[in-house]
Backbone as JSON, one array per atom type, in Angstrom:
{
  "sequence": "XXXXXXXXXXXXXXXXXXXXXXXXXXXXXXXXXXXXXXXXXXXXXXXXXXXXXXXXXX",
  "N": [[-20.56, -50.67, 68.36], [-16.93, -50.5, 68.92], [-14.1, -52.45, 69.06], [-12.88, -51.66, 71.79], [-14.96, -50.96, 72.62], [-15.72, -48.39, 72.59], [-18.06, -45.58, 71.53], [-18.26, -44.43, 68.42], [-20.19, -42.65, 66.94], [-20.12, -40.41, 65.34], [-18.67, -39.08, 62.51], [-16.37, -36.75, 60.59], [-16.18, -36.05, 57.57], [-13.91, -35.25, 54.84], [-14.24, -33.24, 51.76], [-12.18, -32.93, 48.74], [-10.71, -30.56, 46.59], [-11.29, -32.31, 43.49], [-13.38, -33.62, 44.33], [-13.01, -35.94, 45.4], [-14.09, -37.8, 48.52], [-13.24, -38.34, 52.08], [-12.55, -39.98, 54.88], [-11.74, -38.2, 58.02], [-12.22, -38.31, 60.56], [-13.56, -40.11, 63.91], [-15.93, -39.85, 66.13], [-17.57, -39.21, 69.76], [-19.14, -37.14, 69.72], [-21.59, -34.96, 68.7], [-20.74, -32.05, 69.09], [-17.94, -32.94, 69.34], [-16.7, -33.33, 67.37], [-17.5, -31.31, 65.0], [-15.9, -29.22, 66.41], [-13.63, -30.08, 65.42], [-13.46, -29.67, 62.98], [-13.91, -27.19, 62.94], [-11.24, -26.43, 63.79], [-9.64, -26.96, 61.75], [-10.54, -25.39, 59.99], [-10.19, -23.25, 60.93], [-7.45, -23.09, 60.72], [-6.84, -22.99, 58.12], [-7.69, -24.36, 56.16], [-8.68, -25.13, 53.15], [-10.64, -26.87, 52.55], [-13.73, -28.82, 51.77], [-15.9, -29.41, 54.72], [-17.78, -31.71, 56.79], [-19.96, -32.89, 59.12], [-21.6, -36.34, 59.84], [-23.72, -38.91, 61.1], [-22.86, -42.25, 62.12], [-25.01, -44.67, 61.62], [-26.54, -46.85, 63.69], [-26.47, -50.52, 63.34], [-27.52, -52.59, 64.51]],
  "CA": [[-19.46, -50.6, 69.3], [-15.96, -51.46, 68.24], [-13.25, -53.5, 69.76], [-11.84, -51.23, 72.25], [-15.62, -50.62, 73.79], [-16.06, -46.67, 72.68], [-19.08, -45.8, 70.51], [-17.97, -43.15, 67.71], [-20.92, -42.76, 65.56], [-20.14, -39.56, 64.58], [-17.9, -38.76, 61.37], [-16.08, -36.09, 60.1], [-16.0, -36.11, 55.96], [-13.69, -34.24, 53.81], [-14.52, -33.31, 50.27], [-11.33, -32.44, 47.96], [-11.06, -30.18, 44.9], [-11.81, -33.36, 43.1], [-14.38, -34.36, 44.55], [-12.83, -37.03, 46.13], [-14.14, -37.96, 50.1], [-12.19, -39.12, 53.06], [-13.1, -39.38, 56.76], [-10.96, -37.5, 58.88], [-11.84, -39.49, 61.74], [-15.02, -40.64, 64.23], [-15.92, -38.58, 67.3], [-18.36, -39.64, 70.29], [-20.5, -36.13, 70.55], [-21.58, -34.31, 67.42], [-19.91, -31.14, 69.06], [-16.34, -32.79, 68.99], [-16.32, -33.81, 65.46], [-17.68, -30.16, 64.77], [-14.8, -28.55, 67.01], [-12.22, -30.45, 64.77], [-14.13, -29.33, 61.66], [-13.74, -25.65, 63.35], [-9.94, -25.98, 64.12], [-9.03, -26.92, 60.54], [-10.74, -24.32, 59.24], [-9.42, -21.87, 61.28], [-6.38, -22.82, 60.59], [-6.72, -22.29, 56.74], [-7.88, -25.66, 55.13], [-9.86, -24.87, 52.31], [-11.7, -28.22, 51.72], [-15.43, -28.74, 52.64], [-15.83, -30.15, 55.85], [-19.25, -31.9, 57.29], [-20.27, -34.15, 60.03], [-22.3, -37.22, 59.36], [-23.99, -39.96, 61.91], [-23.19, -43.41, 61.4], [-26.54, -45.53, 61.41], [-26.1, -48.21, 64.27], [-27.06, -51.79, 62.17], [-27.84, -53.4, 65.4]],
  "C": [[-18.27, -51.32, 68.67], [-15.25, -52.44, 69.73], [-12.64, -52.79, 71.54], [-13.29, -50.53, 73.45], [-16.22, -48.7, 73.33], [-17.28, -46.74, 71.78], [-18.61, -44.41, 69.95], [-19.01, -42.77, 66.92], [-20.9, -41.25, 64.63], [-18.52, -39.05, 63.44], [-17.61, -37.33, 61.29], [-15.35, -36.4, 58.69], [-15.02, -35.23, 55.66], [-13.73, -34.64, 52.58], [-13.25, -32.08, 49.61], [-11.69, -31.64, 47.01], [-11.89, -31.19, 43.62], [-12.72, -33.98, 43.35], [-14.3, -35.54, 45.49], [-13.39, -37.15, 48.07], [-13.72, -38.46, 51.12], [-12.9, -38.8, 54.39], [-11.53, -39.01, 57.17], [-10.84, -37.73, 60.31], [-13.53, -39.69, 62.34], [-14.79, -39.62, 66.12], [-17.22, -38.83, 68.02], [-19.12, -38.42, 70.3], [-19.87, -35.39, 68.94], [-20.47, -32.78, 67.86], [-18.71, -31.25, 69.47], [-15.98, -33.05, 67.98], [-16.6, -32.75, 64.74], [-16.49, -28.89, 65.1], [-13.64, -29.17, 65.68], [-12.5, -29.84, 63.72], [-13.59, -27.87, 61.75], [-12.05, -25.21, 63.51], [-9.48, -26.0, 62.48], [-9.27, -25.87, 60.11], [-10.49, -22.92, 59.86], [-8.08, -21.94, 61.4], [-5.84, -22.99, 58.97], [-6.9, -23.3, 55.86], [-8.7, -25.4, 54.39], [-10.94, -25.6, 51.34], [-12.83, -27.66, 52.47], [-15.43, -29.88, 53.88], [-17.11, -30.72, 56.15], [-18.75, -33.36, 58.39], [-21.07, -35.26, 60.13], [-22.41, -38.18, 60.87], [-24.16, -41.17, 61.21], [-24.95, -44.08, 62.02], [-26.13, -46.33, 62.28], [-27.23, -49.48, 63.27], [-27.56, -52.52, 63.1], [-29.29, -52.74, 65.76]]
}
């Protein structure tokens, strides 16, 4: 849980030409971090997209 109380554990990755990886942000339900994944790419982004769960450490 962060500061603000929400629990995001779910990620959205992007992977560049390069290889390089970036989150794209954190998203409480696997199917809104999937929806965002779905808008980019229907609106013509041609990176790789994926969704990842963080691990709670607690």
């Amino acid at each position: 849980m962060n500061d603000s109380g929400a629990v995001l554990p779910w990620l959205v990755i992007r992977e560049d030409d390069n290889g390089n990886r970036y989150r794209v942000g954190r998203y409480a339900t696997r199917d809104e971090a999937q929806h965002v994944i779905d808008t980019l790419e229907d609106c013509g982004h041609q990176q790789l997209y994926w969704v990842e769960r963080i691990r709670s450490t607690a």
